[in-house]
C-alpha positions as CSV (number, residue, x, y, z in Angstrom):
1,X,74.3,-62.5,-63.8
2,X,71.9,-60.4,-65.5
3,X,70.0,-61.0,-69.0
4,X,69.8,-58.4,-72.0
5,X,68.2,-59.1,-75.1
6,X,69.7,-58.8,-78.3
7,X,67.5,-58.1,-82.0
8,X,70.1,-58.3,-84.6
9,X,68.4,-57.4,-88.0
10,X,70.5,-58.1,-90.8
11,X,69.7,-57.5,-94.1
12,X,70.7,-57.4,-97.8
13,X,69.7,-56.4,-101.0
14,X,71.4,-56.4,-104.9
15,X,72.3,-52.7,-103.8
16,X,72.4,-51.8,-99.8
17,X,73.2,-54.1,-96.9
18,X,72.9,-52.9,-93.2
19,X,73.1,-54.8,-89.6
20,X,70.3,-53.0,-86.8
21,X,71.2,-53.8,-83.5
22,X,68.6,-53.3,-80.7
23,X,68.9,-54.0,-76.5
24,X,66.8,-54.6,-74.6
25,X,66.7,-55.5,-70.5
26,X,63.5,-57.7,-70.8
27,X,62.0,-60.2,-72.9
28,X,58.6,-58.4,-73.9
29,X,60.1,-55.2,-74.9
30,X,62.9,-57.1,-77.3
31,X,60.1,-59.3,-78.5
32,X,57.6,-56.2,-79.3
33,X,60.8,-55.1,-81.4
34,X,61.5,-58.7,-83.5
35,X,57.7,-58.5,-84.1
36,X,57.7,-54.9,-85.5
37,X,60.3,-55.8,-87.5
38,X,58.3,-58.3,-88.9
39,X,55.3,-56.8,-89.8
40,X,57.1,-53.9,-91.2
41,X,58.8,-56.3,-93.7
42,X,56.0,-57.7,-94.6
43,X,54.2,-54.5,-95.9
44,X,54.9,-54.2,-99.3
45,X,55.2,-50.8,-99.7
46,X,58.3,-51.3,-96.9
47,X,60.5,-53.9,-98.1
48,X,60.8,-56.5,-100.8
49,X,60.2,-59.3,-98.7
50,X,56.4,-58.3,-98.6
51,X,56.6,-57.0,-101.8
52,X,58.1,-59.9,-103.7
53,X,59.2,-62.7,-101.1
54,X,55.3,-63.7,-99.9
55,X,51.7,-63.4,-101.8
56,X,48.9,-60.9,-100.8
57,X,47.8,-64.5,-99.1
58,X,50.9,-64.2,-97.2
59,X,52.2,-67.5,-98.5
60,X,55.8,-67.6,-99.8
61,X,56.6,-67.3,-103.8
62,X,58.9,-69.8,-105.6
63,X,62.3,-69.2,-105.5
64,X,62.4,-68.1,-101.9
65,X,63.2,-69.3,-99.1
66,X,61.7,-68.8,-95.3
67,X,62.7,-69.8,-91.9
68,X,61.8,-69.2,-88.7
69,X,61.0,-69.9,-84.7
70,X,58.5,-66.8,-83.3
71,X,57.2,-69.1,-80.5
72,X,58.1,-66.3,-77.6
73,X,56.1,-68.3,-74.9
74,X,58.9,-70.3,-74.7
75,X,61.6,-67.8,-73.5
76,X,64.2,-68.9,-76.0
77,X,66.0,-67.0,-78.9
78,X,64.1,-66.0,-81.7
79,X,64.6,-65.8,-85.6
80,X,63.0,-65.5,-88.8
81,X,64.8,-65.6,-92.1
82,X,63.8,-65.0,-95.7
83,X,66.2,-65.4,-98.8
84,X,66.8,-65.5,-102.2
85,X,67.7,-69.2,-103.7
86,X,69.2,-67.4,-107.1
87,X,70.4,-63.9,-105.1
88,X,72.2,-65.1,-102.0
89,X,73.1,-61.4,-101.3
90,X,68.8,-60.5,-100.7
91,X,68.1,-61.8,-97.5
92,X,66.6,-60.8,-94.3
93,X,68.2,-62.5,-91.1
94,X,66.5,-61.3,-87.7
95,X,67.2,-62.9,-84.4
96,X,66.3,-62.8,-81.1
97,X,69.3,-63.6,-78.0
98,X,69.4,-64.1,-74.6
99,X,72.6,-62.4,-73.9
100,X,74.3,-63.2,-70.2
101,X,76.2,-60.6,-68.7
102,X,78.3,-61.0,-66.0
């Protein structure tokens, strides 16, 4: 059995919507991606997330919503999500899978 690693970046806004997909054949180069990705959201020149969703502080503004597990030591999947409680069409969904292929 071997392993490929999946980034699936899915994200929506009041007017676009797109799903990246990204494979990779070993851990550190898909989790060198998921953490890109994350850093580029949260410029706020990029993306609303960093623009709106979180502070300059970094801290998260009322009215969102922010999930995640980044601890890549472990091995396991991945993900960080951020949301909109009153627009559930803005979001940003990444994740991180272990995909077994026979």
């Amino acid at each position: 059995m071997n392993d490929l690693y999946l980034v699936l970046f899915d994200w929506s806004t009041e007017d676009a919507a797109e799903i990246e997909t990204y494979l990779y054949r070993n851990y550190a180069d898909a989790v060198q991606k998921f953490k890109k990705i994350i850093a580029d959201e949260m410029k706020p020149d990029q993306s609303w997330v960093g623009d709106y969703a979180f502070n300059s502080a970094g801290k998260l503004n009322d009215g969102y919503f922010h999930h995640e597990f980044i601890d890549d030591s472990t091995g396991k999947d991945l993900y960080w999500q951020v949301g909109k409680y009153s627009e559930p069409e803005t979001y940003c969904f990444l994740t991180l899978k272990n995909m077994k292929v026979l």
